[in-house]
VOBA-1610 file (N, C-alpha, C; in pm, whole numbers, padded with zeros to 5 digits, always signed):
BEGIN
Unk-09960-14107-06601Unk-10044-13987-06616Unk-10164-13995-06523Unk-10203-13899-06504Unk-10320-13881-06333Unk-10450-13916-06477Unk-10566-13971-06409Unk-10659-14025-06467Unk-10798-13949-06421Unk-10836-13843-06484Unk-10929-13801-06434Unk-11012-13837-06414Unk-11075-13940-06441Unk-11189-13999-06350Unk-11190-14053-06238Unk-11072-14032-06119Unk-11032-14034-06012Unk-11102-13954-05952Unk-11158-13836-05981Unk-11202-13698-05924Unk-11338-13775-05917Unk-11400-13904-05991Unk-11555-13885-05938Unk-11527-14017-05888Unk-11399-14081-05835Unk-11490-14199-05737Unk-11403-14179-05590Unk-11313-14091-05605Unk-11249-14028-05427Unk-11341-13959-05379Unk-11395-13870-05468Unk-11401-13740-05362Unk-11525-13649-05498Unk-11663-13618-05417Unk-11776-13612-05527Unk-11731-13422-05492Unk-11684-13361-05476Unk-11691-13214-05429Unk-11522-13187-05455Unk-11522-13068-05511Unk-11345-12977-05582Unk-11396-12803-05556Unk-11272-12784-05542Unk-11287-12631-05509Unk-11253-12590-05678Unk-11330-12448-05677Unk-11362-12406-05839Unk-11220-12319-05802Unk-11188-12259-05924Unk-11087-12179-05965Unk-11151-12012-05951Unk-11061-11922-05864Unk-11103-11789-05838Unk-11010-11701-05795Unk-11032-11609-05942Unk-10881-11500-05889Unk-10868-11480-05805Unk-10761-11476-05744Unk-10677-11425-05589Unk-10740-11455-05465Unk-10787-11548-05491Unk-10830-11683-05367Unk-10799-11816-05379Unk-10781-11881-05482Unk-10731-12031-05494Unk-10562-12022-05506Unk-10532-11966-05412Unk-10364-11992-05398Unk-10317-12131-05342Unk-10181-12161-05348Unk-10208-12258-05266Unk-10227-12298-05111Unk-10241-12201-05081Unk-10240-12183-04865Unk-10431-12228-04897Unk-10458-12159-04974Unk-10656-12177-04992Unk-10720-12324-04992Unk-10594-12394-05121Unk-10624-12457-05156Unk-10582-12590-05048Unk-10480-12593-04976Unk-10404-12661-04895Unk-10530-12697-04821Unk-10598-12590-04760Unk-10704-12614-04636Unk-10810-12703-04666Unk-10900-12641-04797Unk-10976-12723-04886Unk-10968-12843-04841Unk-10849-12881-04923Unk-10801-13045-04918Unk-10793-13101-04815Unk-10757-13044-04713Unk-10787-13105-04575Unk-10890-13134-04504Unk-10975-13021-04535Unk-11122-13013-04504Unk-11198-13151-04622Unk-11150-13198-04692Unk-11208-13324-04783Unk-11259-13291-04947Unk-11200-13126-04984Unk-11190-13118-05104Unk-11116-13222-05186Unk-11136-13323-05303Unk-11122-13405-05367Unk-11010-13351-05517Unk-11025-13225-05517Unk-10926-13106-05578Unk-11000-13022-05599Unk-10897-12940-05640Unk-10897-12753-05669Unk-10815-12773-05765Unk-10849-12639-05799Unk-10800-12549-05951Unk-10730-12412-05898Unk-10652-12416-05986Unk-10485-12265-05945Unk-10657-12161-05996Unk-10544-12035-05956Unk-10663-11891-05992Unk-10570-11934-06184Unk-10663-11829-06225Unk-10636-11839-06387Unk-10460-11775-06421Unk-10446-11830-06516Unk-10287-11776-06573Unk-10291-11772-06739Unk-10271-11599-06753Unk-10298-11576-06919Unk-10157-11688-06991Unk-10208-11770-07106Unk-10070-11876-07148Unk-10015-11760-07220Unk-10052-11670-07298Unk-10035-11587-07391Unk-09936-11475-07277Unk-09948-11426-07157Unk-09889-11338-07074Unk-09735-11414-07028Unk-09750-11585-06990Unk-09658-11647-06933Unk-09587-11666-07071Unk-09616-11661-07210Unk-09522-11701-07300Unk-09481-11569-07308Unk-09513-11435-07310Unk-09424-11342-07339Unk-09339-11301-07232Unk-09369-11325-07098Unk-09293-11257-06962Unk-09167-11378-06962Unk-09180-11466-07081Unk-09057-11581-07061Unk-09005-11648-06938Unk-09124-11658-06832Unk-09154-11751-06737Unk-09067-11655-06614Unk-09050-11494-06613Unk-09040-11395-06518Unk-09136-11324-06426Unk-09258-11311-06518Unk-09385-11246-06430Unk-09388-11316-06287Unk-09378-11209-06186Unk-09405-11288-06051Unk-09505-11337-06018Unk-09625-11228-06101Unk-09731-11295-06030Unk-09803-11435-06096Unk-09730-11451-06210Unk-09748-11596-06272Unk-09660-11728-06224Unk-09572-11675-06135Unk-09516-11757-06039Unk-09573-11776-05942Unk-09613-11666-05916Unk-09674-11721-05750Unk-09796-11791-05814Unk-09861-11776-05902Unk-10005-11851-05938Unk-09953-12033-05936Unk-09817-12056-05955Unk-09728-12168-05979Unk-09724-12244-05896Unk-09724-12150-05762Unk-09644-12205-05571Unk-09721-12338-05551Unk-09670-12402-05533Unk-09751-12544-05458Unk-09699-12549-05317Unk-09775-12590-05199Unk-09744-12626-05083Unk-09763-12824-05055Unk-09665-12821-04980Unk-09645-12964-04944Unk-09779-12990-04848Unk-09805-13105-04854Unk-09947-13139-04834Unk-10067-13122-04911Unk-10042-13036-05026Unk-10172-13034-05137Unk-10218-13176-05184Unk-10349-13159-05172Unk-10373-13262-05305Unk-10366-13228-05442Unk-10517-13336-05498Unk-10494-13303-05645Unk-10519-13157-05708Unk-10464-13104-05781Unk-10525-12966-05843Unk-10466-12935-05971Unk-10532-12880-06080Unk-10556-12816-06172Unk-10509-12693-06222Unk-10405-12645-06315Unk-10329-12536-06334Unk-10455-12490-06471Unk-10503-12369-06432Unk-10610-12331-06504Unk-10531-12198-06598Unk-10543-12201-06740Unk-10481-12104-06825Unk-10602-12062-06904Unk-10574-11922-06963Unk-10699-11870-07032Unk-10595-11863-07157Unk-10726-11812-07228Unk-10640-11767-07408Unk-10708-11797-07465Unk-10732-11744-07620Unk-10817-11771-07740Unk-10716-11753-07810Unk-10559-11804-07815Unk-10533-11810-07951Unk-10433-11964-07917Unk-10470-12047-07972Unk-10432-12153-07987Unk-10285-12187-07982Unk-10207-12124-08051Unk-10037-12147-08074Unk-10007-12117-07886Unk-10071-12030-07839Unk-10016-11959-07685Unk-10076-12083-07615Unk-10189-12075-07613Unk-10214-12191-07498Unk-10127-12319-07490Unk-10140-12357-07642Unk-10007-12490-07656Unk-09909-12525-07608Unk-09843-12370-07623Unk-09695-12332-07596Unk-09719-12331-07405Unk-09808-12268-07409Unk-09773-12252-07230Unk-09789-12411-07163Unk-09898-12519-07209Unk-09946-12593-07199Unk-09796-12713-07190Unk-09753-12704-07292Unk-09665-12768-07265Unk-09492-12736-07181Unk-09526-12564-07164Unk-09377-12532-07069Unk-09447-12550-06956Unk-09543-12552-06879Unk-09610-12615-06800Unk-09614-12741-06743Unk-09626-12830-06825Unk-09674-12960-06772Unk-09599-13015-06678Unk-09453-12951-06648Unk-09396-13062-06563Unk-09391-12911-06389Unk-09498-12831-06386Unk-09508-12717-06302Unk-09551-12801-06125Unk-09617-12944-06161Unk-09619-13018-06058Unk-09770-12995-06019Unk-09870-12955-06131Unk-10018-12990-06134Unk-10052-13105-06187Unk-10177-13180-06194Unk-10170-13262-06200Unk-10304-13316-06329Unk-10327-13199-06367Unk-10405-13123-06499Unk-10449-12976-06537Unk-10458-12986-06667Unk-10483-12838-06709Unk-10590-12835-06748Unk-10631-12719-06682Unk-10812-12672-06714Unk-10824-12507-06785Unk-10868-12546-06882Unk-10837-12381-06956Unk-11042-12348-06894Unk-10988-12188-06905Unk-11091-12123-06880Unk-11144-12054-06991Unk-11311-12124-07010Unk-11390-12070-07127Unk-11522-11982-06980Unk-11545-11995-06873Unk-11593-11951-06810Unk-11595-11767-06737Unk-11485-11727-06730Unk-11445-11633-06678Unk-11501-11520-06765Unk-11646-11416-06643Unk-11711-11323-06682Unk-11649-11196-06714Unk-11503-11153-06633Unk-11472-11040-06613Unk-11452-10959-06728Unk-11499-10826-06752Unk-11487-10733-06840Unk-11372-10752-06954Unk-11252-10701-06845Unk-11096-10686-06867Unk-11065-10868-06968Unk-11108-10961-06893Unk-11102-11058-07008Unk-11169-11089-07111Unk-11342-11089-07098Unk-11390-11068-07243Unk-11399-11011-07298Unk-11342-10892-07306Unk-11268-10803-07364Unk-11217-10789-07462Unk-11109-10953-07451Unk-11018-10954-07501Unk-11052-11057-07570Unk-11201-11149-07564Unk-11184-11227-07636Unk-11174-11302-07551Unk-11158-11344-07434Unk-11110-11489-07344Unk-11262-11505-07275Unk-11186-11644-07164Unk-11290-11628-07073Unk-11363-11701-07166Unk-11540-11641-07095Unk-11645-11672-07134Unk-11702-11633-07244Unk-11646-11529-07332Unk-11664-11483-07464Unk-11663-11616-07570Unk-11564-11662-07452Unk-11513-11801-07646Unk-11637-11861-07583Unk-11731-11862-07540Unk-11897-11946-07554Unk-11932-11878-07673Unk-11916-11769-07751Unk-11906-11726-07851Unk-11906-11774-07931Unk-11759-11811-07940Unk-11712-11896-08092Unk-11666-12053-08046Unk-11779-12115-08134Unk-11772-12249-08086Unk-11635-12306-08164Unk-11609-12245-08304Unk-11472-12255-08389Unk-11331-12257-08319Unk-11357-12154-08241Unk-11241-12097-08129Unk-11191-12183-08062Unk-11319-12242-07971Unk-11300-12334-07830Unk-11247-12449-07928Unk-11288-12486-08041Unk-11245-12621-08083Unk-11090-12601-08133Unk-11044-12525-08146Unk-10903-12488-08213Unk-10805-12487-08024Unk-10886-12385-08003Unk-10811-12389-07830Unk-10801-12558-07747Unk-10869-12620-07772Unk-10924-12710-07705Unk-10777-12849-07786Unk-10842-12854-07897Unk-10763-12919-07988Unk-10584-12901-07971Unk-10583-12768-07978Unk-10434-12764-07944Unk-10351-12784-07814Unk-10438-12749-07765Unk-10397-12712-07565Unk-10378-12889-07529Unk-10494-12972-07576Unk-10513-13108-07533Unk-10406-13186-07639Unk-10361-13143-07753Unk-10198-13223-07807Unk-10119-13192-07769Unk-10045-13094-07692Unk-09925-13048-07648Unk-09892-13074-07533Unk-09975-13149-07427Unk-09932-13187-07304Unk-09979-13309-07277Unk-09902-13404-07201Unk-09997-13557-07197Unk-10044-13512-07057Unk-10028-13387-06980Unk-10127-13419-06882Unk-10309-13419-06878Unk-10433-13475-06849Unk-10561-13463-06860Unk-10601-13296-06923Unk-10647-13259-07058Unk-10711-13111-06999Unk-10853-13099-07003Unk-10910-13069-06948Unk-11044-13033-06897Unk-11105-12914-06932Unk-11216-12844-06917Unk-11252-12702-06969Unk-11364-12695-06840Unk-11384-12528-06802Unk-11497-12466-06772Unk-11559-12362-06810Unk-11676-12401-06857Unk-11781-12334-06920Unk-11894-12273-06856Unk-11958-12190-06890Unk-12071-12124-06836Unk-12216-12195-06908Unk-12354-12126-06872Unk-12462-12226-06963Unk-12456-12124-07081Unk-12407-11966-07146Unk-12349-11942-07185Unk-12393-11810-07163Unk-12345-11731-07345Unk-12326-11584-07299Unk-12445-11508-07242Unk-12608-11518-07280Unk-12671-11467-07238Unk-12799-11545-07215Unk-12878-11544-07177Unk-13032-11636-07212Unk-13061-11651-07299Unk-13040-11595-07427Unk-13083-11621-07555Unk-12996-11680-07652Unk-12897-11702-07568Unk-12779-11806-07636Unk-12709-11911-07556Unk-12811-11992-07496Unk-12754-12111-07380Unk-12661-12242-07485Unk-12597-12192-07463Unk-12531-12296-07588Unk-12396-12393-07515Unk-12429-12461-07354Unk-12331-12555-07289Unk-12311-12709-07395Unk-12426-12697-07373Unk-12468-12847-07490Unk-12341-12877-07600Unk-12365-12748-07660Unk-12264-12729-07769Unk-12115-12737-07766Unk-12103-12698-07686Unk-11970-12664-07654Unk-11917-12755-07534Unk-11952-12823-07494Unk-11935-12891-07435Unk-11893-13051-07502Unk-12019-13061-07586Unk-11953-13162-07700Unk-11842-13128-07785Unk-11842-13012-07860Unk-11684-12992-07918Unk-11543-13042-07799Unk-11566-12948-07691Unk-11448-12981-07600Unk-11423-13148-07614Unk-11525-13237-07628Unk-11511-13347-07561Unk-11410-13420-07694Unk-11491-13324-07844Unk-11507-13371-07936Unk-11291-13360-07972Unk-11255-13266-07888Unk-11138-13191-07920Unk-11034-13236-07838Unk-11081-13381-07727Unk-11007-13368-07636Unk-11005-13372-07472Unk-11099-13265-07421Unk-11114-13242-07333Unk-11174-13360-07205Unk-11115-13421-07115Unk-11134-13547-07057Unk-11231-13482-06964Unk-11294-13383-06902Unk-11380-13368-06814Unk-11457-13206-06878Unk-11557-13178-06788Unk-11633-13041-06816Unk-11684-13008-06723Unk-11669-12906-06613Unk-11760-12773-06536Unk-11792-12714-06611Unk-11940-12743-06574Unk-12037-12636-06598Unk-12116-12527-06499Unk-12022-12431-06499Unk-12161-12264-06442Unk-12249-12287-06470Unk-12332-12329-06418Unk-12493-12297-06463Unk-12560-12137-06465Unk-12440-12021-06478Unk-12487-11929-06467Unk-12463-11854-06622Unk-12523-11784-06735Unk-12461-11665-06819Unk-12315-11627-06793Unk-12286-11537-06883Unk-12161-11485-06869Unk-12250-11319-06827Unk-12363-11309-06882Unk-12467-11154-06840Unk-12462-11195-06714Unk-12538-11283-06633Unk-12561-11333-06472Unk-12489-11302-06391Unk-12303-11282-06464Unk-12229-11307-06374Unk-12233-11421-06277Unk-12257-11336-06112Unk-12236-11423-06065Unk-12399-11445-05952Unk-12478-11311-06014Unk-12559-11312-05979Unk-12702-11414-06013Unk-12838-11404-05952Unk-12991-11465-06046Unk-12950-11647-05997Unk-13023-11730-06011Unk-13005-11888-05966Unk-12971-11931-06087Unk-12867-12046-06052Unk-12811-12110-06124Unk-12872-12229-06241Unk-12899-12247-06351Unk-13043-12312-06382Unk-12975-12478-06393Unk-12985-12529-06295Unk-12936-12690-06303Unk-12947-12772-06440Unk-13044-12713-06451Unk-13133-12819-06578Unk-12954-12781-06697Unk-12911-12711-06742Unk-12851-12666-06805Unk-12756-12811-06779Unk-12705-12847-06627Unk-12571-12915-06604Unk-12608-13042-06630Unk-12776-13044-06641Unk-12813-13221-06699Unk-12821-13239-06819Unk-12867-13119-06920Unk-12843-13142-07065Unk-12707-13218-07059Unk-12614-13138-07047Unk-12473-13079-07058Unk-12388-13279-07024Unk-12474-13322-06903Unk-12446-13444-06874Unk-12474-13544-06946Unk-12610-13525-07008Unk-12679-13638-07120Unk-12619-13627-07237Unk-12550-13502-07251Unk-12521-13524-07405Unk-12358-13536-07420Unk-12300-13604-07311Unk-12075-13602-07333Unk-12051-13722-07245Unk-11972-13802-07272Unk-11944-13949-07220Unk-11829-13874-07129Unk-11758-13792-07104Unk-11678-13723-07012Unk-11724-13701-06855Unk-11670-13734-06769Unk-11704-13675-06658Unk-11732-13500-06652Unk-11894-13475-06604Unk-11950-13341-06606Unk-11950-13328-06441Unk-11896-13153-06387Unk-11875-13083-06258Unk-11954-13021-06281Unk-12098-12995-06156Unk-12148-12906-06140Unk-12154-12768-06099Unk-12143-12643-06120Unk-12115-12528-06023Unk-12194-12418-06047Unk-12253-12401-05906Unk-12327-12282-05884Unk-12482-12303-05796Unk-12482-12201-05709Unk-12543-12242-05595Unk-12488-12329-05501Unk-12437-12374-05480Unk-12396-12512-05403Unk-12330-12409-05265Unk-12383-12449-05146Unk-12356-12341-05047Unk-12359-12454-04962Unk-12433-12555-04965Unk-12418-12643-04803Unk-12423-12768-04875Unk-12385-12869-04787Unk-12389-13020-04792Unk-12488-13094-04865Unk-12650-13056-04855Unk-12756-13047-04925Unk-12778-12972-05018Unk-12728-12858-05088Unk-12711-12868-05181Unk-12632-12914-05278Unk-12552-12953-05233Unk-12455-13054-05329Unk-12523-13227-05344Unk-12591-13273-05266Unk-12683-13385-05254Unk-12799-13376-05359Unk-12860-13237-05382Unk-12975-13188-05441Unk-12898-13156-05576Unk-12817-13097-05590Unk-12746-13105-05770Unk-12686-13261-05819Unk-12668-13316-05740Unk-12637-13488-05791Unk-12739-13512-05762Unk-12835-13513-05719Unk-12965-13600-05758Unk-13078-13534-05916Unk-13078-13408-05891Unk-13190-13360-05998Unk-13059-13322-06147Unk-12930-13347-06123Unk-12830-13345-06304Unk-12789-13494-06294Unk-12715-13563-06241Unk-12667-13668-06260Unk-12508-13636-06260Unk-12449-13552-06235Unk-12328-13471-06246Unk-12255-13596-06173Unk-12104-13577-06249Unk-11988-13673-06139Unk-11990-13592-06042Unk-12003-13493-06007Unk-11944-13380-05914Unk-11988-13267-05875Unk-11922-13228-05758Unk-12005-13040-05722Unk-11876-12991-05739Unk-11876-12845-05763Unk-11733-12759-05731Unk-11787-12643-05696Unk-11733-12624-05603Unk-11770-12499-05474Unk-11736-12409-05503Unk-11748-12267-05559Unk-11651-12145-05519Unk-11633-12043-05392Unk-11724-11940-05394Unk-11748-11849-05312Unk-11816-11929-05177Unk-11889-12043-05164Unk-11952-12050-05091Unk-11800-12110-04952Unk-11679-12154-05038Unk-11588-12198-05002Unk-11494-12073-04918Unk-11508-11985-04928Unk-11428-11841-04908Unk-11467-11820-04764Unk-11363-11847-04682Unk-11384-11837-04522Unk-11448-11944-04448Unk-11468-12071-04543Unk-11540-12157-04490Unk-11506-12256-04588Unk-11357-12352-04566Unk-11301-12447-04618Unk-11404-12604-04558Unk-11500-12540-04438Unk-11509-12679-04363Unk-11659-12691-04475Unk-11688-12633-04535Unk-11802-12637-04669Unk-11802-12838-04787Unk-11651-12845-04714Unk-11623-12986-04783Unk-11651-13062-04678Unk-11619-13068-04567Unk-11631-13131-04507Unk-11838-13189-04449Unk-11875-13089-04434Unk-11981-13084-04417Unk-12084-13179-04583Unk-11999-13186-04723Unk-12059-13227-04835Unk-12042-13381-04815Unk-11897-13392-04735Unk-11860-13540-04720Unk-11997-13596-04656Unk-12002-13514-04573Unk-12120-13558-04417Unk-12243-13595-04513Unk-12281-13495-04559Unk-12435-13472-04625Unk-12431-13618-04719Unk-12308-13675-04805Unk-12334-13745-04924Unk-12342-13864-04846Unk-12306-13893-04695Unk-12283-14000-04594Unk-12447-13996-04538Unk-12516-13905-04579Unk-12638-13904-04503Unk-12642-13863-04372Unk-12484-13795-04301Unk-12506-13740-04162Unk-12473-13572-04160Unk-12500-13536-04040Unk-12487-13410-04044Unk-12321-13376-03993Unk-12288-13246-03953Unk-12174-13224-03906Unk-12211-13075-03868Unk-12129-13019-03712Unk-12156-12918-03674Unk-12082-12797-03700Unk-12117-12679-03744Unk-12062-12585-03776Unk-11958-12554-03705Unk-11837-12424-03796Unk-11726-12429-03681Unk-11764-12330-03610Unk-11722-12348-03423Unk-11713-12248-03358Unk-11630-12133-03345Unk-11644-11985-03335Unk-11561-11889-03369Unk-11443-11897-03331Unk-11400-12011-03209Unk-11267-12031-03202Unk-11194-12147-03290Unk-11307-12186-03369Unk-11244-12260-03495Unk-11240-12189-03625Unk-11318-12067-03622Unk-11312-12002-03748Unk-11162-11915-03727Unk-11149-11883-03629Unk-11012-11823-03589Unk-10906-11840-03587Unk-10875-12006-03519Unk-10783-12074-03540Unk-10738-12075-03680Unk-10881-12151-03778Unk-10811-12161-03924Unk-10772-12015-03996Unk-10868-11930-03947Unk-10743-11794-03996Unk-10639-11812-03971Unk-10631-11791-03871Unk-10481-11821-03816Unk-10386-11882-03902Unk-10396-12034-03931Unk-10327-12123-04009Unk-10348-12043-04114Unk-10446-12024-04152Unk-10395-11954-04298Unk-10358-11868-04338Unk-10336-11743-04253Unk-10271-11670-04226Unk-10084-11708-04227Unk-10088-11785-04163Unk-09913-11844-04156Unk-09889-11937-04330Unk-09975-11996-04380Unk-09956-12015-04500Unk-09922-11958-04595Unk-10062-11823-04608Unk-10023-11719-04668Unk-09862-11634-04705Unk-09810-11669-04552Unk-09686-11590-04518Unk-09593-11693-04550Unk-09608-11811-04554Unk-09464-11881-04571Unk-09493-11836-04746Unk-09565-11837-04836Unk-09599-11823-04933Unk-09539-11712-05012Unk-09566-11565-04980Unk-09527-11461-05026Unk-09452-11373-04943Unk-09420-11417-04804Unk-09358-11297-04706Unk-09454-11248-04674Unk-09434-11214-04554Unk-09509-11122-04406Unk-09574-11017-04473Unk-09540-10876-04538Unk-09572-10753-04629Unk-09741-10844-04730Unk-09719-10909-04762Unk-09775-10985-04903Unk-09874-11006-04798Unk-09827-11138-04727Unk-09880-11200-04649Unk-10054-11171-04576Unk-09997-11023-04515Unk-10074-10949-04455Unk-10160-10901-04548Unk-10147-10822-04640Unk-10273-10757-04725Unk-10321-10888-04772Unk-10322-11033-04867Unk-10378-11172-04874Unk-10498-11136-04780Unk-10479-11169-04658Unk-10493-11205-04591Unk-10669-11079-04518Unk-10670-11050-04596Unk-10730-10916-04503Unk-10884-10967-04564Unk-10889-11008-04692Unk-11018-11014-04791Unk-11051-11169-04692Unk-10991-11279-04656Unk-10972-11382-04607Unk-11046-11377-04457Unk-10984-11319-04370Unk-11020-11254-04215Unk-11140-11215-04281Unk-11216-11159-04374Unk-11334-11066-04364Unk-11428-11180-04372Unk-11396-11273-04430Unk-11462-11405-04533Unk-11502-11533-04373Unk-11380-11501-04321Unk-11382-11592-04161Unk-11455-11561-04068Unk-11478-11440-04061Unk-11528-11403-03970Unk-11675-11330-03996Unk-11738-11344-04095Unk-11875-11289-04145Unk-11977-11344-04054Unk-12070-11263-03996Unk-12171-11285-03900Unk-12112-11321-03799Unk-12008-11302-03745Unk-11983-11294-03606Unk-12009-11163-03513Unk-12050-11187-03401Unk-12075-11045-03334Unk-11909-10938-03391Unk-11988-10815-03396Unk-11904-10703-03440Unk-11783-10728-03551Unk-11819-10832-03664Unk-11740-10863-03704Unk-11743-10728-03818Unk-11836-10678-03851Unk-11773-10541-03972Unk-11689-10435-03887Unk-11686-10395-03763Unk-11580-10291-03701Unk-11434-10392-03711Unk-11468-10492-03672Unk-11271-10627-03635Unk-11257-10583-03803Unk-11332-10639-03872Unk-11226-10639-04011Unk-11208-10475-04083Unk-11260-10356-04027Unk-11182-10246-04027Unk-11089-10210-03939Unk-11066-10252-03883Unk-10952-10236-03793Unk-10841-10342-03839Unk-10895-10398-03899Unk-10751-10557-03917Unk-10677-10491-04033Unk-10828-10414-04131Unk-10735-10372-04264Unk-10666-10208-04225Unk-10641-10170-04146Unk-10538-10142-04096Unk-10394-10161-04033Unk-10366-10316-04036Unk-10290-10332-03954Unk-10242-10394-04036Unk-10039-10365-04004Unk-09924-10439-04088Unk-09852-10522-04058Unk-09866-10495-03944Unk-09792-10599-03877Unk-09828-10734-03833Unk-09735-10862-03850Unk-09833-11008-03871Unk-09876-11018-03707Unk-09763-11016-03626Unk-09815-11024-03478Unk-09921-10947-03458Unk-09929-10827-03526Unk-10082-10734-03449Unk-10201-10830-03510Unk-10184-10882-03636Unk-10281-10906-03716Unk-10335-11070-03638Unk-10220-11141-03590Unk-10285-11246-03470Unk-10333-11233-03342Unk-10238-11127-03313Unk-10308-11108-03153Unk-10517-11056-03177Unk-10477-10956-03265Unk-10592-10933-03286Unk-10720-11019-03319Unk-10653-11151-03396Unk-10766-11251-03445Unk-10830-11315-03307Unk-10727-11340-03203Unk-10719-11429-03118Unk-10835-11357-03030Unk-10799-11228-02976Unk-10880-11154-02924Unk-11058-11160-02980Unk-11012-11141-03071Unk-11137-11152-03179Unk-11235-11244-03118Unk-11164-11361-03145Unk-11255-11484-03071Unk-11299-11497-02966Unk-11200-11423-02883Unk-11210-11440-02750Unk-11338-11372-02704Unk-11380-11276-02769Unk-11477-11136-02755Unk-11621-11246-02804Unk-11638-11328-02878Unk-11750-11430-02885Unk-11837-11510-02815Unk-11761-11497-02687Unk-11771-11632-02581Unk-11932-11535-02502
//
């Protein structure tokens, strides 16, 4: 069985879990770039037990590419019997732990009760937690927010149940589930959160450069950083944390390196879902690569026009070329 406390003496930095960006072409790069692991985008257990393992798009959330490292099959749910059940038709999916999501702000899921709502019910998370962590011998882990609003920061809490239930590691958002994804992340939250669970604790939020990932392990004590958004068009975000925790610097990529790795990931994308698929992926990605480059808001209206994969490279290539 994979030993999660592997994650804090390889590799101090993991890519966070984020709908319809942590695929595996996303995640592939990450890891290359010196991500230590990533987490799948979320998968309802409660959706994969009724689609009886047909839903495509709970397949493709499945895809692994050769050359991945370690990563994390992340499932949501607040009802205990579902998570179980998925938890264990899962385990042999070729992840290498399960991380249920108590974090996730979106409407459409707390809604329903998932997500970051169960910061809610601390009863909940311990029933979810409890069951999800007997039904599979692979590691499961949880991510949490500092919680639902400012007037109910309750990581502390819930963080000890998880541990109390099971749960071999904990990310912590240092942001609300109100915050979203907006307002600064309040660190102090990820050092309670650390002082009070013998579990390896992940920090997340804010973390945008090398120094700040240096500056959240020094002022929480965290095993770890986990990157999200700051990761989106800029996989070399690990690489640069490696540098920073080494005490050296490393130089940004040049637009014919931000291009190139479109590129590659672009062809990932496509061995992944087909050319059609491929191309729309791919468009939110190109926008993410190419941000602050000269004329880069006219290139990515013009790209999200285009269907075809050859137009969509020639065009990148050009792209770059127009930088010099």
């Amino acid at each position: 069985m994979f030993d999660i406390n592997e994650l804090t003496t390889k590799a101090f930095a993991g890519l966070a879990p984020m709908a319809g960006v942590t695929d595996a072409a996303m995640r592939l790069l990450c890891h290359e770039q010196g991500a230590g692991w990533a987490v799948s985008e979320m998968l309802s257990a409660k959706g994969w037990i009724f689609s009886k393992g047909k839903n495509q798009n709970a397949l493709d959330i499945l895809k692994r590419l050769p050359g991945e490292g370690v990563a994390g099959l992340q499932l949501f749910g607040s009802e205990p019997e579902y998570m179980a059940a998925a938890a264990r038709q899962l385990e042999g999916a070729g992840f290498q732990f399960i991380d249920i999501n108590f974090g996730c702000p979106a409407p459409k899921i707390t809604g329903n009760g998932e997500g970051s709502a169960m910061m809610r019910d601390p009863a909940g998370v311990a029933a979810v937690v409890r069951a999800t962590a007997g039904a599979t011998s692979l590691p499961v882990t949880v991510k949490i927010r500092s919680g639902w609003d400012e007037d109910h920061i309750n990581a502390v809490e819930i963080a000890q149940i998880c541990e109390d239930q099971g749960a071999k590691a904990v990310a912590v958002h240092a942001r609300t589930r109100v915050q979203q994804y907006s307002g600064r992340a309040d660190w102090d939250v990820i050092r309670r959160v650390k002082a009070a669970v013998g579990v390896p604790v992940f920090g997340n939020g804010d973390v945008r450069t090398g120094a700040d990932a240096v500056r959240m392990l020094d002022a929480t004590g965290c095993d770890g950083v986990i990157v999200g958004r700051a990761a989106q068009g800029n996989p070399w975000v690990f690489r640069e944390i490696a540098a920073a925790l080494r005490g050296e610097a490393v130089a940004p990529p040049t637009p014919a390196e931000r291009a190139e790795m479109a590129l590659k990931h672009f062809e990932l994308e496509m061995a992944l879902f087909g050319e059609k698929r491929g191309v729309l992926e791919m468009r939110k990605h190109i926008a993410w690569y190419v941000h602050g480059m000269k004329g880069a808001s006219r290139f990515r209206d013009e790209v999200n026009l285009i269907k075809d994969a050859d137009a969509v490279k020639a065009a990148l290539v050009d792209f770059a070329r127009s930088q010099d």
